[in-house]
Backbone as CSV, one residue per row, in Angstrom:
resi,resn,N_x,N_y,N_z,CA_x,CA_y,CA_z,C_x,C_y,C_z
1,UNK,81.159,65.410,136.333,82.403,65.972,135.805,82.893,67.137,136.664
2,UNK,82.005,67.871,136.872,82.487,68.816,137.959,82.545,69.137,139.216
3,UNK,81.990,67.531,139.911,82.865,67.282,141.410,84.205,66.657,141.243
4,UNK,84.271,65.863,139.877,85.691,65.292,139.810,87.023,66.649,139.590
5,UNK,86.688,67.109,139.329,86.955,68.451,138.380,87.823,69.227,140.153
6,UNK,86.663,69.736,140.978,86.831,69.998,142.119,87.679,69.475,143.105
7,UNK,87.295,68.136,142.890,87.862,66.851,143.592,89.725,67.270,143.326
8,UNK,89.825,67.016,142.616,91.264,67.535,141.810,92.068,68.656,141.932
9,UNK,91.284,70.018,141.570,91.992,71.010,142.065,91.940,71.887,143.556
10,UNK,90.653,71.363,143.551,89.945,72.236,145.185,90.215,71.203,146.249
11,UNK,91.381,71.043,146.404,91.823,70.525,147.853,93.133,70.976,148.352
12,UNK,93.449,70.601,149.166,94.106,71.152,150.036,95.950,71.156,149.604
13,UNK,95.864,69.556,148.868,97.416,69.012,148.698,97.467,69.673,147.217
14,UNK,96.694,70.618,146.410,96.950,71.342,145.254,97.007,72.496,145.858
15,UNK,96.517,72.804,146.526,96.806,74.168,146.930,98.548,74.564,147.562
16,UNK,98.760,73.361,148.039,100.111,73.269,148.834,101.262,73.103,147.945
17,UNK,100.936,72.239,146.841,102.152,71.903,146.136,102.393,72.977,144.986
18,UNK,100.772,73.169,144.229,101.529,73.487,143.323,102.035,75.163,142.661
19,UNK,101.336,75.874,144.071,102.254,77.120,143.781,103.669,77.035,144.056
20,UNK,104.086,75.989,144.843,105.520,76.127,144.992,106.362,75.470,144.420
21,UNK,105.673,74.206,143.504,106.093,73.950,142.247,106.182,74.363,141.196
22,UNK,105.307,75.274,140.747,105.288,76.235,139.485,105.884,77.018,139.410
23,UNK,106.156,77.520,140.604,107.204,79.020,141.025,109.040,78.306,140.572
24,UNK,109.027,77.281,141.331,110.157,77.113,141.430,110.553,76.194,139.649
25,UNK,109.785,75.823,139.090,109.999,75.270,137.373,110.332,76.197,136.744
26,UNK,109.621,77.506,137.397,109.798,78.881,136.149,111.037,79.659,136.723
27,UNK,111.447,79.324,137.874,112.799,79.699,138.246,114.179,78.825,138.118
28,UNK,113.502,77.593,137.351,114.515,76.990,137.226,115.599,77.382,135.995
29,UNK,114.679,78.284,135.103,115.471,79.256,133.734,116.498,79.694,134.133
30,UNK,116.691,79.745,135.711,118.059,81.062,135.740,119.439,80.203,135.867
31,UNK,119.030,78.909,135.853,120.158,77.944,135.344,120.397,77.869,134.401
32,UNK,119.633,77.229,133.479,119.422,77.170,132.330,118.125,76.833,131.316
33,UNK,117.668,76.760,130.236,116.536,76.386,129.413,116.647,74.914,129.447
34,UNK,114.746,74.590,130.371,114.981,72.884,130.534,113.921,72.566,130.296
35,UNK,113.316,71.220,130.753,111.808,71.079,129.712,111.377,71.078,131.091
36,UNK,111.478,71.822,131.858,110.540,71.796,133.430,109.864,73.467,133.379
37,UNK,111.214,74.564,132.763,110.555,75.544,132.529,109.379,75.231,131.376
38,UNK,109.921,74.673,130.153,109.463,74.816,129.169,107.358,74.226,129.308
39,UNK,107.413,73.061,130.470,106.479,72.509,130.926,105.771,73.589,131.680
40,UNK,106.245,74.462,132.701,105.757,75.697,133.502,105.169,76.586,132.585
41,UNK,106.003,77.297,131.518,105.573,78.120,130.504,104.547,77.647,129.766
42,UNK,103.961,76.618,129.629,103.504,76.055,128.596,101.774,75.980,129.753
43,UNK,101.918,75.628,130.663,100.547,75.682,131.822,100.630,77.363,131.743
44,UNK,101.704,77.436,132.552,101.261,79.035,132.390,99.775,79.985,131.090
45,UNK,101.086,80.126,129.861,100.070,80.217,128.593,98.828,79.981,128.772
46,UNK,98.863,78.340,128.540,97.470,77.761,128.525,96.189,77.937,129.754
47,UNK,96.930,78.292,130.762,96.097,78.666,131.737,95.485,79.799,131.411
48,UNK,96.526,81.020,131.126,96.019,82.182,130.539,94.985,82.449,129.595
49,UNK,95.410,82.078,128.445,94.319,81.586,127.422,92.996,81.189,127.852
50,UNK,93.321,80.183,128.891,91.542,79.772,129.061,91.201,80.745,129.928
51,UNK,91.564,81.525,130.814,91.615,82.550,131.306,90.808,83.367,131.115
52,UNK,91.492,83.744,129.327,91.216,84.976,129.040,89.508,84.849,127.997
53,UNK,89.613,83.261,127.323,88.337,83.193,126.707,87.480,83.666,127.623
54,UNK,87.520,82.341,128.702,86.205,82.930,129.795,85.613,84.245,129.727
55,UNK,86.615,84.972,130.355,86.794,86.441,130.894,85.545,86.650,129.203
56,UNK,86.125,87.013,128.441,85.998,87.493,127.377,84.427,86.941,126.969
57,UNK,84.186,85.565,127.008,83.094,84.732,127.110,81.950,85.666,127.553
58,UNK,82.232,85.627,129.188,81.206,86.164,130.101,80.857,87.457,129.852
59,UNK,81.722,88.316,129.771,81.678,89.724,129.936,81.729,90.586,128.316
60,UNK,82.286,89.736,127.513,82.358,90.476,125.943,80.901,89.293,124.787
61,UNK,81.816,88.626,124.463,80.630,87.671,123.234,79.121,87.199,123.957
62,UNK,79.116,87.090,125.250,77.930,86.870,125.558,76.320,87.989,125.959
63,UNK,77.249,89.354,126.903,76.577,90.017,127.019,76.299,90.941,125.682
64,UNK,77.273,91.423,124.399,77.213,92.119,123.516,77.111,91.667,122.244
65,UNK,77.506,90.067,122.346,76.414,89.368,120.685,75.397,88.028,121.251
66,UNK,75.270,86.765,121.917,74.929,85.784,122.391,73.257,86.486,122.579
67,UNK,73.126,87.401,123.890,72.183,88.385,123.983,70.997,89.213,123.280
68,UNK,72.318,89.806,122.531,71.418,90.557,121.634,71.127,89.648,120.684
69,UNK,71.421,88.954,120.054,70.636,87.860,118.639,69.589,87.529,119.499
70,UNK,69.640,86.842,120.734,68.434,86.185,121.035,67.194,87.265,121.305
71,UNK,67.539,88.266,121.784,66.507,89.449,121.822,66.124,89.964,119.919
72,UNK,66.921,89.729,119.090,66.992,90.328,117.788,65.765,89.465,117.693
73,UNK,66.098,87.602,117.776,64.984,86.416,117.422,63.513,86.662,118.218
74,UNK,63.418,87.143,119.158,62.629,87.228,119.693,61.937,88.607,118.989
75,UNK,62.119,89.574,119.050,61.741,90.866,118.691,62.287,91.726,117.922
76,UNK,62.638,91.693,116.737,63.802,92.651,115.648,63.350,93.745,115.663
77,UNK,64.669,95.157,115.871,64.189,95.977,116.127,64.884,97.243,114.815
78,UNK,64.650,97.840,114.298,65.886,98.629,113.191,67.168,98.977,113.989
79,UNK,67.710,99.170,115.587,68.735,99.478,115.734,69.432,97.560,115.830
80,UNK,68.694,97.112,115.300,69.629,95.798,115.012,70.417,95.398,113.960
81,UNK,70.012,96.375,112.951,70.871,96.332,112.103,71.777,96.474,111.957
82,UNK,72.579,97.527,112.858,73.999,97.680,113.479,74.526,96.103,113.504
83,UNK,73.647,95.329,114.723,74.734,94.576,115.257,75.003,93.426,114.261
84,UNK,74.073,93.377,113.116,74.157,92.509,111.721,75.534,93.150,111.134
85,UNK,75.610,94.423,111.311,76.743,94.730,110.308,78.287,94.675,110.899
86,UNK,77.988,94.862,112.016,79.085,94.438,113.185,79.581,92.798,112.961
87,UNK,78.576,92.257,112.958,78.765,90.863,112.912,79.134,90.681,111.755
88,UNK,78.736,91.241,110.517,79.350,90.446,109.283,80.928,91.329,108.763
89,UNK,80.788,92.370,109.510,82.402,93.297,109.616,83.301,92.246,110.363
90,UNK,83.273,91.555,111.427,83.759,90.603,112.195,84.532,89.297,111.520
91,UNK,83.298,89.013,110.593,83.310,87.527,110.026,84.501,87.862,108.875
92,UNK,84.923,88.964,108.775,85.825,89.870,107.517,87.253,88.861,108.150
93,UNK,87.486,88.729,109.121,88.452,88.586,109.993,88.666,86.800,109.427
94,UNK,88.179,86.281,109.381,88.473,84.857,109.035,89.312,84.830,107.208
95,UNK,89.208,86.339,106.492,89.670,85.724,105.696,91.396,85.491,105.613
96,UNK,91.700,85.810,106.947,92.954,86.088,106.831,93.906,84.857,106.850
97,UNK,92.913,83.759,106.884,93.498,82.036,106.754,93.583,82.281,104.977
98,UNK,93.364,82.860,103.968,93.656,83.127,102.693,94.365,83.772,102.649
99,UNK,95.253,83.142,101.476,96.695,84.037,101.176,95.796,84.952,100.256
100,UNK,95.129,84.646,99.332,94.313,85.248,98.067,93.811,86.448,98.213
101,UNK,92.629,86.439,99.667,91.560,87.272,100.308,92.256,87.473,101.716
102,UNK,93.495,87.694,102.015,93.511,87.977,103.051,93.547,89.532,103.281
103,UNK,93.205,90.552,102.172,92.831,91.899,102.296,91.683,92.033,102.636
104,UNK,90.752,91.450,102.537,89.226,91.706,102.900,89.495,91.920,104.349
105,UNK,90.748,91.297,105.093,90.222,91.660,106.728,90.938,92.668,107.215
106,UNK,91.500,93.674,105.957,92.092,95.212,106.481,90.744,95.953,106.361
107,UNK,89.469,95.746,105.856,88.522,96.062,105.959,87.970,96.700,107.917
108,UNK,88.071,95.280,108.364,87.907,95.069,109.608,88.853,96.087,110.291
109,UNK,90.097,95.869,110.327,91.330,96.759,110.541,91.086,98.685,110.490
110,UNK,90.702,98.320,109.325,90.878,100.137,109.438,89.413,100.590,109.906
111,UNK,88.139,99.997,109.834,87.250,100.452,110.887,87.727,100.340,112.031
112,UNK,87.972,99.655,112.277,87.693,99.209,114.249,88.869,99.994,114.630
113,UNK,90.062,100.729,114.019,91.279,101.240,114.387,90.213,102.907,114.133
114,UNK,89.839,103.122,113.235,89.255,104.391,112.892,88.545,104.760,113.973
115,UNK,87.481,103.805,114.513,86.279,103.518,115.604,86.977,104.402,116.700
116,UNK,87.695,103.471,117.204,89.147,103.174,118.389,89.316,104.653,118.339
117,UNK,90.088,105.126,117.263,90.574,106.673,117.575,89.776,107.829,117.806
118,UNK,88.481,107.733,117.308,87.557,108.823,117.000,87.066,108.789,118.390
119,UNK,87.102,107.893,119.254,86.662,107.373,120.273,87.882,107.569,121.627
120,UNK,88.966,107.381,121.351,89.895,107.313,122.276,89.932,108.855,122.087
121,UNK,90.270,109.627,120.847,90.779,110.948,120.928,90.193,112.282,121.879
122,UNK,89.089,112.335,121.722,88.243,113.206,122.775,88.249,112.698,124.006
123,UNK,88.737,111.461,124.413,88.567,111.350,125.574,89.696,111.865,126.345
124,UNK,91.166,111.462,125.294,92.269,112.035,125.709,92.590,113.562,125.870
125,UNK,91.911,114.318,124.919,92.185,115.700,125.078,91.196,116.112,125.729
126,UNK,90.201,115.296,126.716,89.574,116.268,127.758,90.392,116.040,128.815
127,UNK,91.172,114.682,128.953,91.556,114.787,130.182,92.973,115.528,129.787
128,UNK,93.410,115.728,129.061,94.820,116.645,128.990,94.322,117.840,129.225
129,UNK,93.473,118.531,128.669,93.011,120.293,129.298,92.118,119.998,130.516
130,UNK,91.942,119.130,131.078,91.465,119.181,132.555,92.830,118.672,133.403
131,UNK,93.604,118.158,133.439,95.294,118.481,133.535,95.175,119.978,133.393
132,UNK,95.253,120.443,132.401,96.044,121.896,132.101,95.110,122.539,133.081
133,UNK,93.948,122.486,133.305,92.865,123.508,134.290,93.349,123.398,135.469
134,UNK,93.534,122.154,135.647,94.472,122.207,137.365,95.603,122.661,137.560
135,UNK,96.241,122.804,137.011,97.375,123.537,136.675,97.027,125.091,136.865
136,UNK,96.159,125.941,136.879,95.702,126.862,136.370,94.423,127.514,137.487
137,UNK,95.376,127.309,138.709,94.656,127.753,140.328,95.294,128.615,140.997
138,UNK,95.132,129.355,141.739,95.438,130.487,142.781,96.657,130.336,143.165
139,UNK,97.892,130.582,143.406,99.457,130.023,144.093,98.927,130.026,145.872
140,UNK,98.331,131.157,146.261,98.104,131.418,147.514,97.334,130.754,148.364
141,UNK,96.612,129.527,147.907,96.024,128.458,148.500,96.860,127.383,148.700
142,UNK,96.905,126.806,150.141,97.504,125.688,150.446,98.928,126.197,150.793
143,UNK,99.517,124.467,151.245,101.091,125.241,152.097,102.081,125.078,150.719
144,UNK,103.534,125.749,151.411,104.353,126.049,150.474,104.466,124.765,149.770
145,UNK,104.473,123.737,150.462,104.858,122.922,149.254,103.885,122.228,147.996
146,UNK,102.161,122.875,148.870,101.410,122.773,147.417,101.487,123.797,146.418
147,UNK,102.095,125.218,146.407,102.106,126.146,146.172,103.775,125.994,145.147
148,UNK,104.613,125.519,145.789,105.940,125.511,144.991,105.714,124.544,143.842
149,UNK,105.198,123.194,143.761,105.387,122.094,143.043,104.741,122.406,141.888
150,UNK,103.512,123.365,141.496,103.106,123.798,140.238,104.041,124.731,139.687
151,UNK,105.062,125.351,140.173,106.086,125.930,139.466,107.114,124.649,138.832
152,UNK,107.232,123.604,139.734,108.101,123.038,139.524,107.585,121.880,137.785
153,UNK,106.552,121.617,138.198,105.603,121.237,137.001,105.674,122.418,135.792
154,UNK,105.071,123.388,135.663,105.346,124.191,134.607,106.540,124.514,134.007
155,UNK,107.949,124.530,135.215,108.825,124.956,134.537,109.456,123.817,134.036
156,UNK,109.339,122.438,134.063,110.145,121.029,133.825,108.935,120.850,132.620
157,UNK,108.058,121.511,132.516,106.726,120.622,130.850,107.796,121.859,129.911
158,UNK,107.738,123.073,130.491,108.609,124.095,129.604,109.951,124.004,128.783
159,UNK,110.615,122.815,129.747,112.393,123.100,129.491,111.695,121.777,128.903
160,UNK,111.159,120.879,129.318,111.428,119.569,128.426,110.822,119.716,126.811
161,UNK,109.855,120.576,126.723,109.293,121.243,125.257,110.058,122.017,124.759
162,UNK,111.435,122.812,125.525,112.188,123.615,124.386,113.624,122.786,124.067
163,UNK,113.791,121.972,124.562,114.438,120.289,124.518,114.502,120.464,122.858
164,UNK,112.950,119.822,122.313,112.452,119.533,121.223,112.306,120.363,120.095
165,UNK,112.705,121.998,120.887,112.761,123.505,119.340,113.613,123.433,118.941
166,UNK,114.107,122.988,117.665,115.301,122.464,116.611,114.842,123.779,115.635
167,UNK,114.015,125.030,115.950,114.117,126.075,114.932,115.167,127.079,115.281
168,UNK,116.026,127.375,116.255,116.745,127.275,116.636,117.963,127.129,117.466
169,UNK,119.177,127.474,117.655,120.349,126.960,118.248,120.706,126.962,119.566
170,UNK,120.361,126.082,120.471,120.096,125.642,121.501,121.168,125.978,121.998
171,UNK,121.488,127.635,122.607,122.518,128.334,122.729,121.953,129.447,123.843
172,UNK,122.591,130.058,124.703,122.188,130.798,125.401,120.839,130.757,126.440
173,UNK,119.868,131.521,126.612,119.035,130.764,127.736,118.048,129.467,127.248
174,UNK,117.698,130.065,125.876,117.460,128.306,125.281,118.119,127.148,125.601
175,UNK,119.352,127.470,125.619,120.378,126.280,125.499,120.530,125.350,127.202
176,UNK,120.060,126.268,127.710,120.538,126.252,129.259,119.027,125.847,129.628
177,UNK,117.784,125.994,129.464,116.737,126.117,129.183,116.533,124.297,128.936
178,UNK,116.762,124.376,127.797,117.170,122.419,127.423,118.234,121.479,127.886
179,UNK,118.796,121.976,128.764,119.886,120.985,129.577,118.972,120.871,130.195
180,UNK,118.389,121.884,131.559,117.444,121.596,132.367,116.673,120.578,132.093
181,UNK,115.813,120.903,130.557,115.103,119.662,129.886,115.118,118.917,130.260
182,UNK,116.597,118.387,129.311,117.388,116.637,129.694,117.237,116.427,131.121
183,UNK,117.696,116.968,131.875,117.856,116.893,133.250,116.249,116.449,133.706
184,UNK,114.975,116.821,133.674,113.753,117.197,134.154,113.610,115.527,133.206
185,UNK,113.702,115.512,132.314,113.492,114.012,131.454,114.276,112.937,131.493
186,UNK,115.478,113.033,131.910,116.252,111.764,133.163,115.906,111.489,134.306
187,UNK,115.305,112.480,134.965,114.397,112.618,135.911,113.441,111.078,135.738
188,UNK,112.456,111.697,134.702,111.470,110.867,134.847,111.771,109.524,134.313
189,UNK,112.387,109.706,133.293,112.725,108.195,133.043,113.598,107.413,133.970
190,UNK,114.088,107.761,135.003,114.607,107.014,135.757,113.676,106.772,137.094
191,UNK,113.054,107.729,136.983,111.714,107.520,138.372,110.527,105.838,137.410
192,UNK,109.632,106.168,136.112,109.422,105.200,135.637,110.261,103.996,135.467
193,UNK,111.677,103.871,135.235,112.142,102.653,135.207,112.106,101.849,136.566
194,UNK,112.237,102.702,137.955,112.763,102.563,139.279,111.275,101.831,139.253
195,UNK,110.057,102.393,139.090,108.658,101.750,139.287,108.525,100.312,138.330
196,UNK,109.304,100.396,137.713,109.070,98.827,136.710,109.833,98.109,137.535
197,UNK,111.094,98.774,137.672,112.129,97.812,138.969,110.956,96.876,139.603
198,UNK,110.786,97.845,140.419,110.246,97.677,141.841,108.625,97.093,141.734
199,UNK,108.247,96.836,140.290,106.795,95.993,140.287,107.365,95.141,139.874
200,UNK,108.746,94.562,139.396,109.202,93.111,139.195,109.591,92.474,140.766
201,UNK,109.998,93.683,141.601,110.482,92.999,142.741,109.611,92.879,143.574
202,UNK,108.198,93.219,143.618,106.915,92.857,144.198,106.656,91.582,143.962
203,UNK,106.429,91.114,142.606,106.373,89.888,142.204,107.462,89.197,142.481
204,UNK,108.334,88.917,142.781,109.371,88.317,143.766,109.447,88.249,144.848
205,UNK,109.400,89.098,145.562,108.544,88.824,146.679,107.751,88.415,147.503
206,UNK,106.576,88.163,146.553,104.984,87.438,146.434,105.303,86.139,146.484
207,UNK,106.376,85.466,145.067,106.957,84.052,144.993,107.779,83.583,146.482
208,UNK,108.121,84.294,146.946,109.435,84.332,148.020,108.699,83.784,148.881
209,UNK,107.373,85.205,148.985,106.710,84.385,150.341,105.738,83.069,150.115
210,UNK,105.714,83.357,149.375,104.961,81.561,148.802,105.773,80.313,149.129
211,UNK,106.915,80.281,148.998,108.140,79.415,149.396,108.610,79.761,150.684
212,UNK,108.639,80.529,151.582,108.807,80.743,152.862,107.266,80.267,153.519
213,UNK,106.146,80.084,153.339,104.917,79.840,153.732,104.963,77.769,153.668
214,UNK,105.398,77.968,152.844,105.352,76.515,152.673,106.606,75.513,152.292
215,UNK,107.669,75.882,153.475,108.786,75.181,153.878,109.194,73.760,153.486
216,UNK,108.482,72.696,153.911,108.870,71.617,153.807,108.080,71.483,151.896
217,UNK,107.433,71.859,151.409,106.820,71.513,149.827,107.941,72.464,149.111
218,UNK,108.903,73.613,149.838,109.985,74.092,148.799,111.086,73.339,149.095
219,UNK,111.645,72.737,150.070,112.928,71.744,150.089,112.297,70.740,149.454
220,UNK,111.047,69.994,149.527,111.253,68.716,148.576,110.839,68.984,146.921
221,UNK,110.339,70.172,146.614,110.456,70.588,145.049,111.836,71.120,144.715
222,UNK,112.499,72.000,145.224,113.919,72.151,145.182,114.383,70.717,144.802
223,UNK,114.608,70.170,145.758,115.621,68.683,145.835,115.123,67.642,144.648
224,UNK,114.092,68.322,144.525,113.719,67.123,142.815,113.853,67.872,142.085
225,UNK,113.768,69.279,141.950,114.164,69.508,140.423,115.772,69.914,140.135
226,UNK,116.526,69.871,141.202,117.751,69.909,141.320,118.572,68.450,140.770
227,UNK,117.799,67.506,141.184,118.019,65.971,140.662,117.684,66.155,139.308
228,UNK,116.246,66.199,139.017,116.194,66.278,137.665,117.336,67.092,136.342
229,UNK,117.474,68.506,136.968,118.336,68.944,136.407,119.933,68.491,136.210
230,UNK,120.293,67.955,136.946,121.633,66.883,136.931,121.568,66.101,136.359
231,UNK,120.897,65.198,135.933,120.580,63.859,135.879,119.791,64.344,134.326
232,UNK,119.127,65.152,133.772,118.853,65.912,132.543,120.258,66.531,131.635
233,UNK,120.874,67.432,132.637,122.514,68.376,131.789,122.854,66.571,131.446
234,UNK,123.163,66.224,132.480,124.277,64.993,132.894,124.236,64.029,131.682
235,UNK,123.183,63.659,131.709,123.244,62.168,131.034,122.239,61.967,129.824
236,UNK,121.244,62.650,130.085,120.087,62.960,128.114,120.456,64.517,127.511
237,UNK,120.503,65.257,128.260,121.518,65.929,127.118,122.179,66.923,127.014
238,UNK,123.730,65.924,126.173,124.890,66.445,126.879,125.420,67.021,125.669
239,UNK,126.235,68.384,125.885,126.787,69.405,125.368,127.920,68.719,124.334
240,UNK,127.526,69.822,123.513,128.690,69.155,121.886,129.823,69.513,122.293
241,UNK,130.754,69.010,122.510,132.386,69.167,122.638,133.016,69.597,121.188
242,UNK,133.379,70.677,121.519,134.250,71.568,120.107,135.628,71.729,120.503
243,UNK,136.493,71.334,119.208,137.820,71.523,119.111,138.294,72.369,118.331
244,UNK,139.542,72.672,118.055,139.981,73.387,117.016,139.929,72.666,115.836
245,UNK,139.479,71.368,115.452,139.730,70.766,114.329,138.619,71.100,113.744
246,UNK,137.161,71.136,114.550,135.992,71.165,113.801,135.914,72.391,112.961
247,UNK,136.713,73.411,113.054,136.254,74.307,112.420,137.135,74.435,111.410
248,UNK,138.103,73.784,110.854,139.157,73.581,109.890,138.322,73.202,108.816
């Protein structure tokens, strides 16, 4: 099964076709919604998915429950009792196929969210006051422009925090104080959007050169799904013609 398996995807004429077929099905959306995207999206997903079990397989359910039971069977130890209670906190999660009992798996919910925070929170506020410690060095070390940019940092965290003092009337150097704000926070939101830009246009790019690499497999996937798409609008299925009568 798994030389046929190989046989199939690990050669040469899959490697050639079908990134530049997949690319170009999922670009066929910018025409319109057709069952070639809908076929692309649908591998896509499913690729993902199996993807992600694996992943998850190897590195989560196997090394942190698969493992430990068989070490539990072999040798039970009292810190195993944890992973009994873990496991039957887990199994909480299936009742949510019940309309009846499907509260038993907010059980699950508000531990593992409780877990999560008690856990995420200290980690976040060490690294925010180790932020603030760096912040919080000599001006006279390094050149002017390592020396200017911590002003420029303190005074843009400052104006964008008095932005947010609604105790009161954002008038006079306050007032002027929180324009800056806005200003220091258009700033960034337009620097973060410019970086989302520009990691969509990486990935375009990537596709681009995938289809520039392999010339003659993008003119003859082009030229068939260009047929298909004609020959799909054209003739299986074709657009409802509306008049003024239908809506009388």
């Amino acid at each position: 099964m798994d030389a046929l398996l190989d046989s199939i995807f690990l050669n040469n004429f899959f490697f050639r076709w079908m990134p530049v077929l997949a690319t170009l099905m999922i670009m066929s959306f910018l025409y319109r919604d057709n069952p070639l995207y809908k076929i692309g999206e649908n591998i896509f997903i499913g690729v993902s998915l199996g993807y992600g079990w694996l992943m998850s397989w190897n590195y989560v359910i196997r090394p942190f429950f698969i493992m430990p039971i068989n070490d539990m069977i072999i040798e039970f130890k009292a810190s195993d009792i944890f992973i009994i209670l873990w496991f039957l906190l887990a199994l909480t999660m299936f009742f949510r196929f019940s309309r009846k009992r499907g509260w038993v798996a907010n059980y699950y919910y508000g531990f593992f969210f409780g877990y999560a925070a008690g856990y995420v929170i200290p980690i976040t506020v060490q690294n925010v006051l180790r932020q603030s410690t760096n912040l919080m060095q000599p001006l006279n070390q390094g050149s002017l422009y390592e020396s200017s940019k911590w002003f420029v940092i303190i005074f843009g965290t400052f104006s964008a925090l008095m932005y947010f003092f609604f105790s009161k009337p954002h008038k006079g150097i306050l007032g002027k104080t929180a324009r800056a704000g806005i200003v220091i926070m258009m700033i960034f939101f337009g620097a973060a959007f410019g970086s989302t830009v520009m990691g969509r246009v990486a990935l375009f790019i990537d596709r681009t050169l995938v289809l520039v690499d392999h010339p003659f497999e993008s003119v003859i996937s082009s030229l068939i799904i260009i047929a298909f798409l004609i020959v799909y609008f054209k003739f299986i299925k074709k657009e409802k013609q509306f008049d003024d009568q239908t809506f009388v």
